[in-house]
C-alpha positions as a Markdown table, in Angstrom:
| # | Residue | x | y | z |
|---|---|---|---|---|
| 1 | Unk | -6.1 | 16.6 | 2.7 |
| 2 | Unk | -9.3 | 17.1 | 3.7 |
| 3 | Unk | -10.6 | 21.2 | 3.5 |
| 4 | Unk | -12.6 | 22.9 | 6.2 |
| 5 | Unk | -16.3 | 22.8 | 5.3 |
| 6 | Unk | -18.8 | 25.0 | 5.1 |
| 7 | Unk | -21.1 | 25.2 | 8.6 |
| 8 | Unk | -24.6 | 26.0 | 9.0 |
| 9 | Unk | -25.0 | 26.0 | 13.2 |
| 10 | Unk | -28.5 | 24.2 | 13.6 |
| 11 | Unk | -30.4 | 23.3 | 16.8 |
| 12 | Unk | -31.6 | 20.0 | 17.4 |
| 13 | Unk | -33.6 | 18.8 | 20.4 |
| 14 | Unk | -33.8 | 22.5 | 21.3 |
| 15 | Unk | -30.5 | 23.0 | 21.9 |
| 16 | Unk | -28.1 | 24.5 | 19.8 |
| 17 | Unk | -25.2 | 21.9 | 20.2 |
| 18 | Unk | -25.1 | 20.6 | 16.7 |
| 19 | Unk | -24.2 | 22.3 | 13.1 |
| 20 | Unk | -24.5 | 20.8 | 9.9 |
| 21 | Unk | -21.7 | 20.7 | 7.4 |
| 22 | Unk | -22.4 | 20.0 | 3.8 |
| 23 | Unk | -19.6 | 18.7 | 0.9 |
| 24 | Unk | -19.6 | 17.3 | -2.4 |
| 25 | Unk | -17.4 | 14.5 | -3.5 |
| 26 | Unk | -17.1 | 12.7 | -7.1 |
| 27 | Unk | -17.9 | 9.5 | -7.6 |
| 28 | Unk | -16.6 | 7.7 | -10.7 |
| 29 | Unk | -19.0 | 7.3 | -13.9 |
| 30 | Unk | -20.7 | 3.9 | -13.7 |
| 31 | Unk | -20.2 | 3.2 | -10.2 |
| 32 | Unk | -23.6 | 4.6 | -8.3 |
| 33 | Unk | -24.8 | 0.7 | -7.6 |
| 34 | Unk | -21.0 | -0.5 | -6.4 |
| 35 | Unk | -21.0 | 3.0 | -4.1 |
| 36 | Unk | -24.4 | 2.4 | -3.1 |
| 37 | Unk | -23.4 | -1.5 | -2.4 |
| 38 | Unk | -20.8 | -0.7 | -0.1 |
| 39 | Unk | -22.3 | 1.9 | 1.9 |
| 40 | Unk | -25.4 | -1.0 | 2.2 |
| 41 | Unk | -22.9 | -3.0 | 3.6 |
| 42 | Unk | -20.8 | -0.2 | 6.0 |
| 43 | Unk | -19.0 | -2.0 | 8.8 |
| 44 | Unk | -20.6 | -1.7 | 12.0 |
| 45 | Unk | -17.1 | -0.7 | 13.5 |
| 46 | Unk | -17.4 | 2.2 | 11.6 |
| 47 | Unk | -20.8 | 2.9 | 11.7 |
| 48 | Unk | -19.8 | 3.3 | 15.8 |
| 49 | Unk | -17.0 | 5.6 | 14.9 |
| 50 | Unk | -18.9 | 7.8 | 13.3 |
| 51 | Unk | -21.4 | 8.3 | 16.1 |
| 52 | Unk | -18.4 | 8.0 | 19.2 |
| 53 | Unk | -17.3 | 10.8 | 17.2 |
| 54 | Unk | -20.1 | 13.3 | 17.0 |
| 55 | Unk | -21.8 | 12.6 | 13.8 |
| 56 | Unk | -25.7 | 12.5 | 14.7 |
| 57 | Unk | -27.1 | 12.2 | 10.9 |
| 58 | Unk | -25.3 | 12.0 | 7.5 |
| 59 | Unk | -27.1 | 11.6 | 4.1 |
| 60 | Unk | -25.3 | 11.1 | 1.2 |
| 61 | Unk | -27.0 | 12.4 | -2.2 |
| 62 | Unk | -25.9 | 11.4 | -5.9 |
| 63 | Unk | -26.8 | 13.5 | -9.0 |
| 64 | Unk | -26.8 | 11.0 | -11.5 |
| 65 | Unk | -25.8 | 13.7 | -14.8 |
| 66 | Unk | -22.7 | 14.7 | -13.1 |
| 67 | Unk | -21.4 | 11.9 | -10.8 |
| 68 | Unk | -21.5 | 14.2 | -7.8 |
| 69 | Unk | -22.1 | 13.2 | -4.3 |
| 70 | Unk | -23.8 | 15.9 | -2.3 |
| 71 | Unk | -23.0 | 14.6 | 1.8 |
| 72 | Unk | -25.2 | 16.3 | 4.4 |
| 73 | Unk | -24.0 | 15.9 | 8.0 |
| 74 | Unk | -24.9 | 17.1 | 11.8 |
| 75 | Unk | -22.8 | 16.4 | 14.2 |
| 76 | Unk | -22.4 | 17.7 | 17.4 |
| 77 | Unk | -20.1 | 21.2 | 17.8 |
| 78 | Unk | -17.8 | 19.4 | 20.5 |
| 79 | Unk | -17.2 | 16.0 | 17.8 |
| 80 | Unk | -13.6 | 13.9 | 17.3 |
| 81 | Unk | -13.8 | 13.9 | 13.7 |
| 82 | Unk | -10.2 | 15.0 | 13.3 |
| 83 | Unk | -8.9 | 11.7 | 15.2 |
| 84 | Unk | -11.6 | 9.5 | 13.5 |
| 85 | Unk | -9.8 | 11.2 | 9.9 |
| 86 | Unk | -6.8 | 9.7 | 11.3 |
| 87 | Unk | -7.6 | 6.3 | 12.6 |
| 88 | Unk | -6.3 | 3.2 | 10.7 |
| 89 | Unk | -10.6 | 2.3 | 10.7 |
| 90 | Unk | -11.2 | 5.1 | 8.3 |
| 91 | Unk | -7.8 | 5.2 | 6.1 |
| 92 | Unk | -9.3 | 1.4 | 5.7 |
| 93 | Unk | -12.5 | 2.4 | 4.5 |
| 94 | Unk | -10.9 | 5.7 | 2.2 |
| 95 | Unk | -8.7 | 2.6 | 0.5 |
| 96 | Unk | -11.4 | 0.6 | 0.2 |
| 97 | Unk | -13.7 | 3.1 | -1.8 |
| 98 | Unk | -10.4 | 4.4 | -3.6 |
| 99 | Unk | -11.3 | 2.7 | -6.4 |
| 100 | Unk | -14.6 | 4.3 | -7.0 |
| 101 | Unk | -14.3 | 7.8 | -6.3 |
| 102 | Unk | -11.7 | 10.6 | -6.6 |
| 103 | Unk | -9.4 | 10.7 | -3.9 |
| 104 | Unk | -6.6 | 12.8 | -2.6 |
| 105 | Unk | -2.9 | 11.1 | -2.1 |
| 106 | Unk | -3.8 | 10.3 | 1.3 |
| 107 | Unk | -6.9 | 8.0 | -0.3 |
| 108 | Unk | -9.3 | 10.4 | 1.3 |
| 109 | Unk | -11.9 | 11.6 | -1.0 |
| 110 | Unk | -11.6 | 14.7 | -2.6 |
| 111 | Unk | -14.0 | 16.7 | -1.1 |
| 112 | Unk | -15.6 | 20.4 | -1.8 |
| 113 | Unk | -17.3 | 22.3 | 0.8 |
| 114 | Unk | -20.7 | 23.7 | 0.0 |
| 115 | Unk | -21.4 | 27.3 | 0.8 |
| 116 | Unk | -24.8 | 27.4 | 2.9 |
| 117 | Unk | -27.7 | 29.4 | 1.4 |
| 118 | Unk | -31.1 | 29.3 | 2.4 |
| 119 | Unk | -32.4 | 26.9 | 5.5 |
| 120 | Unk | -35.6 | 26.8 | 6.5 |
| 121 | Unk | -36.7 | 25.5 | 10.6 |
| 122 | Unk | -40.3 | 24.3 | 11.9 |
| 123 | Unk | -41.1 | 27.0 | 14.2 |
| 124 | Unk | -41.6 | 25.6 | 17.9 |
C-alpha cells in the first residue's frame, strides 16, 4: 500500500493552496528507455485524472547508478488522490508498469517518502 509522504507546504500563485510531496520509487536495471517510453506515451485519460485530481506539476527524476526514481509533485492541499489510487484508470496503469519497476501486491509501486530538507523561494 501506498505510505504517507513527506510534505513540504509551498505557495504558488501567491497563495498557499498547494504542497509539494516528494518519493522515490525503483525502477528495474535496464529499463530507464522502456520507463521513459511509456511515460512519452501516458494516456491522455490519465494525464486528466491526474490534474481533476489536484496534481498541478509532477517531475519524475532517474539516477542512473542506482535505478531510483526521485518523483516531485504539487498538488493542490484539497486534491482526490486517494480516489484516483483507487480507480480501475490507475490500477491499469500500476499493471501496466508492473513489469518495470518494484511494486507492492496491489501493483502499486513501492514508493519511499522523502524527508524535506532545504527549499529555497524567489522573494516577491
Amino acid at each position: 500500500m501506498i505510505k504517507q509522504r513527506s510534505v513540504t507546504t509551498v505557495g504558488r500563485g501567491g497563495s498557499s493552496d498547494t504542497e509539494v510531496v516528494a518519493f522515490r520509487m525503483n525502477l528495474r536495471a535496464g529499463q530507464a528507455a522502456e520507463y521513459r517510453r511509456r511515460h512519452d506515451e501516458i494516456w491522455p485519460e490519465l494525464q486528466a485524472a491526474l490534474r481533476q485530481a489536484g496534481v498541478v506539476d509532477y517531475r519524475i527524476f532517474l539516477d542512473p547508478q542506482t535505478h531510483h526514481l526521485f518523483a516531485v509533485m504539487t498538488r493542490r492541499k484539497s486534491n482526490d488522490l486517494n480516489s484516483l489510487r483507487g480507480s480501475e484508470l490507475m490500477h491499469r496503469w500500476w499493471k501496466m508498469m508492473g513489469d518495470i519497476m518494484t511494486t507492492n501486491a496491489d501493483s502499486s509501486p513501492q514508493e519511499q517518502a522523502l524527508e524535506p530538507m532545504f527549499t529555497l523561494t524567489a522573494p516577491r
